[in-house]
Steps between C-alpha positions, in 0.01 A plus 500: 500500500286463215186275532496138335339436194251276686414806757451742199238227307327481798493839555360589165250221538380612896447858306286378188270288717452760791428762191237193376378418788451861610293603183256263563427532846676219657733496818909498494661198398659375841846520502694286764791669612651156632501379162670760292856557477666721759584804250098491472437485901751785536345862509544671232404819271300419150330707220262326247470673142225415308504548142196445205639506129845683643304760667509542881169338685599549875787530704514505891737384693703521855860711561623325819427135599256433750356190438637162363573574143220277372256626679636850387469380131141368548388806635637722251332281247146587640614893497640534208202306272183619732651844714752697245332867559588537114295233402157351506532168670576157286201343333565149445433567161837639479680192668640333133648810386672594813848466590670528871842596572635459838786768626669414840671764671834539717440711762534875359802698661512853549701702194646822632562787233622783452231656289343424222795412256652329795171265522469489086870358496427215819219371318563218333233414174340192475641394821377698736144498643450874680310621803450879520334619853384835617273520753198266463632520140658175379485321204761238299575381151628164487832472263304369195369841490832653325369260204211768427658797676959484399509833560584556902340834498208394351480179679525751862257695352201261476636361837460830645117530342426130592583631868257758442772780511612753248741307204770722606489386878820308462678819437479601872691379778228363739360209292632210659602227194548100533674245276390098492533216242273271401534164377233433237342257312176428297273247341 
């Protein structure tokens, strides 16, 4: 069930002030679980895209829910402006010309295949968000990926090297591969 419009606004605004309040040096704004909505108190799975000028700033998020989903959000928030390995952490600043996007996930479900046209033809563009897994190799794209990467092959490809395995690691039967959806909205 999609969130309300009220629980996505406050959402957005939990993320911008943690980011604020995180650049300079202050502590978490509280959040009182008794006094959000129960979509909010509910665990659940969030990713947090940051983006300056339409380019990406940070991203981190969390595959399977384990804490109440706006806790999940605010944490994200924190990782994705001050902990993305990609990027140096968020000086404040940067905080006028950034802008947050908040995915929240379904819980991703297995996709069995039959090799790798089998898993080319499951996929499902711009809706699907994709887990490969191989080991202590994992790694996921979440569905607005397909906007930069259309092409499936090339979108498994830079899943595969974002896992830290060879591009053509989808090609062979042992790499374990996830589907989820997100529901999504922005400032």
């Amino acid at each position: 069930m999609p969130l309300s419009p009220e629980d996505r606004r406050y959402l957005l605004q939990l993320a911008r002030e943690t980011i604020t309040r995180t650049a300079y040096h202050r502590e978490l704004p509280p959040v009182d679980l008794e006094a959000v909505s129960e979509d909010l108190r509910r665990d659940g799975a969030s990713f947090v895209t940051l983006t300056k000028h339409g380019a990406l700033r940070g991203c981190i998020g969390s595959l399977e829910p384990r804490r109440p989903l706006v806790l999940d959000v605010r944490e994200n928030a924190v990782g994705a402006a001050f902990r993305d390995p990609r990027f140096p952490p968020l000086r404040p600043e940067e905080l006028d010309d950034l802008h947050i996007e908040i995915s929240v996930l379904s819980l991703p479900q297995p996709l069995s295949y039959d090799g790798p046209d089998d898993l080319i033809a499951k996929l499902r563009p711009g809706v699907d968000g994709v887990v490969i897994e191989r080991g202590w190799n994992r790694a996921t794209f979440l569905p607005q990926v397909w906007e930069k990467l259309p092409d499936p092959h090339q979108f498994l490809q830079h899943l595969c090297l974002k896992a830290l395995l060879p591009a053509d690691a989808y090609r062979h039967s042992d790499l374990k591969v996830y589907t989820y959806q997100v529901e999504k909205f922005e400032e």
